[in-house]
C-alpha positions in Angstrom: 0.0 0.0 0.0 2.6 2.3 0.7 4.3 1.5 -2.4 1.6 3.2 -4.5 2.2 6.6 -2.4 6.0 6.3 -3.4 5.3 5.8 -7.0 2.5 8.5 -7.0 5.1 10.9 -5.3 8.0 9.7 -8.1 6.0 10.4 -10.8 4.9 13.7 -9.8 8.5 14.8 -8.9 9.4 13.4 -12.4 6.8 15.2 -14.0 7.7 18.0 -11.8 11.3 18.5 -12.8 10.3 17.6 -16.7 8.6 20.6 -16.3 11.3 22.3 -14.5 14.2 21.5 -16.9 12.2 22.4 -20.1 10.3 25.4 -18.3 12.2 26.9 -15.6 10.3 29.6 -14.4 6.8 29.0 -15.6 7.6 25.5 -14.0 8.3 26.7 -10.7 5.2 28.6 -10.8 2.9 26.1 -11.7 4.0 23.6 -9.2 3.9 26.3 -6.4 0.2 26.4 -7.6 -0.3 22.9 -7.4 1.6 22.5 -4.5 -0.7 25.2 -2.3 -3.8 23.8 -3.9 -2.3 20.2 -2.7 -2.0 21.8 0.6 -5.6 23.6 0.5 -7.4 20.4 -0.1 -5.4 17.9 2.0 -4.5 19.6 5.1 -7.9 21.0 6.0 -9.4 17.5 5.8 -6.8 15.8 7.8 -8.1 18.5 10.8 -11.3 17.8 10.7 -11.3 14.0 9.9 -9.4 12.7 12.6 -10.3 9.0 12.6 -8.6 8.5 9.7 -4.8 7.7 10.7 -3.9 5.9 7.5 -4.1 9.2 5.4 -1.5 10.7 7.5 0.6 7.7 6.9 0.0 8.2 2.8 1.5 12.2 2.6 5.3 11.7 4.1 6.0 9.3 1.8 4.6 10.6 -1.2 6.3 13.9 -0.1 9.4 12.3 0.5 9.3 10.7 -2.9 8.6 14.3 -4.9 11.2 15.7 -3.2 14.0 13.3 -4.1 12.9 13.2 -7.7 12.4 17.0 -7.9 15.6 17.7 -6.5 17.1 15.9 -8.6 15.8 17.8 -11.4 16.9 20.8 -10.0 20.8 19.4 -9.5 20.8 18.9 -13.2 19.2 22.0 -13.9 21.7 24.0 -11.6 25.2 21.9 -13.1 24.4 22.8 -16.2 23.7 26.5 -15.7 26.7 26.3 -14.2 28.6 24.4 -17.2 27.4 26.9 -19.5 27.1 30.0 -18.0 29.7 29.8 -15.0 26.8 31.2 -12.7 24.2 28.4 -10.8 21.3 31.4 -11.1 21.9 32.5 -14.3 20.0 30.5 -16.9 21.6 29.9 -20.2 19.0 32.1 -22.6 19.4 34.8 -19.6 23.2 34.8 -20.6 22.6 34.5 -24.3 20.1 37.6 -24.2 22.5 39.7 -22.2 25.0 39.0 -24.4 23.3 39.4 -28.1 19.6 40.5 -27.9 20.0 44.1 -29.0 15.9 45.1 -27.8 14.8 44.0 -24.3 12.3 41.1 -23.9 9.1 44.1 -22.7 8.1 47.1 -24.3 8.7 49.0 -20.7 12.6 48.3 -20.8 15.5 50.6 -22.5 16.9 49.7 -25.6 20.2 48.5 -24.9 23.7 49.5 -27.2 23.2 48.1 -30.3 25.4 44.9 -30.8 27.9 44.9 -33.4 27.6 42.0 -36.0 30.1 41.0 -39.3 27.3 39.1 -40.6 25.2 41.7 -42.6 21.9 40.1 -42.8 22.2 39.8 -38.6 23.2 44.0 -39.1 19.7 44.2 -40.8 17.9 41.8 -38.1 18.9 43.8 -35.4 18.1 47.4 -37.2 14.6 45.9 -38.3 14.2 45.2 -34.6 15.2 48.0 -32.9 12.6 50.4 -35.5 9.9 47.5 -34.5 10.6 48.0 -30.7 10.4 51.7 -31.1 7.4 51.7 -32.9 5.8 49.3 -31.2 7.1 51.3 -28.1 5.1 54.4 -28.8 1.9 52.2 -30.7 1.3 48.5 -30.3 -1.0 48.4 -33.5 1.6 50.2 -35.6 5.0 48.0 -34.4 2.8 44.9 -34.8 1.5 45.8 -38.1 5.0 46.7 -39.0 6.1 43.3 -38.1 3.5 41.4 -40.3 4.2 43.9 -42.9 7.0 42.0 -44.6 9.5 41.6 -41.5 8.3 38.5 -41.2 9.2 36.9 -44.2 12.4 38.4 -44.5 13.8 37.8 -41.0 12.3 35.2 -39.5 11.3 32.6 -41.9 14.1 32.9 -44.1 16.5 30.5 -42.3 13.2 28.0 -42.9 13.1 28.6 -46.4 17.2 28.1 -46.2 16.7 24.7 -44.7 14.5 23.3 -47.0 
């Protein structure tokens, strides 16, 4: 009987740290959700059903089991941040976005310095972006209409059309 709560609690801390290796931060979110709405329905009933001993018995283990899987997850998720970007905290697309993104992920941040590129279709990427970003900056409507307006097939599909 017990054995079902460990497998319960393995697979959820699998599924868990699936989610937080491929999704780190919307991961974490979503399983501090499910983790208070685990909470919310389970604690309250163990208060006020106290003849039932054997549901106490079921959440350590199941707990316990989460947590060694999860952490797992999260040692593997931490080495290699650390592998790649020197930092355990700083994730690798944080890095790579610091490094070449020349417009800020939200209209509410500062362009940054433009980066400097050899390549000079990556010279006319990041120029198409930063006039999208500042159009987009002052009127949504007008940087996302912009965008559609050609940018598309020339910037971002291309590399599609080069792989075929």
């Amino acid at each position: 009987m017990s054995g079902t709560h460990w497998r319960n609690g393995a697979m959820a801390g699998l599924g868990a740290g699936i989610l937080l290796l491929s999704r780190p931060f919307e991961g974490s979110v979503f399983c501090l959700i499910t983790l208070c709405c685990h909470i919310i329905c389970n604690v309250p009933a163990l208060r006020k059903v106290p003849a039932i001993p054997g549901r106490l018995r079921k959440i350590p283990g199941t707990a316990t089991a989460f947590a060694l899987v999860a952490s797992l997850a999260a040692i593997v998720s931490l080495r290699h941040n650390h592998a790649v970007t020197g930092e355990l905290f700083t994730l690798p697309h944080t890095a790579y976005g610091r490094t070449y993104l020349s417009t800020p992920p939200f209209l509410f941040q500062e362009l940054r310095v433009a980066v400097r590129e050899s390549f000079d279709l990556l010279v006319k990427f990041n120029q198409h972006e930063r006039e999208i970003f500042s159009s987009a900056r002052s009127n949504f409507w007008a940087g996302f209409t912009a965008r559609m307006n050609g940018g598309l097939v020339d910037f971002y599909f291309y590399p599609v059309f080069l792989s075929l």
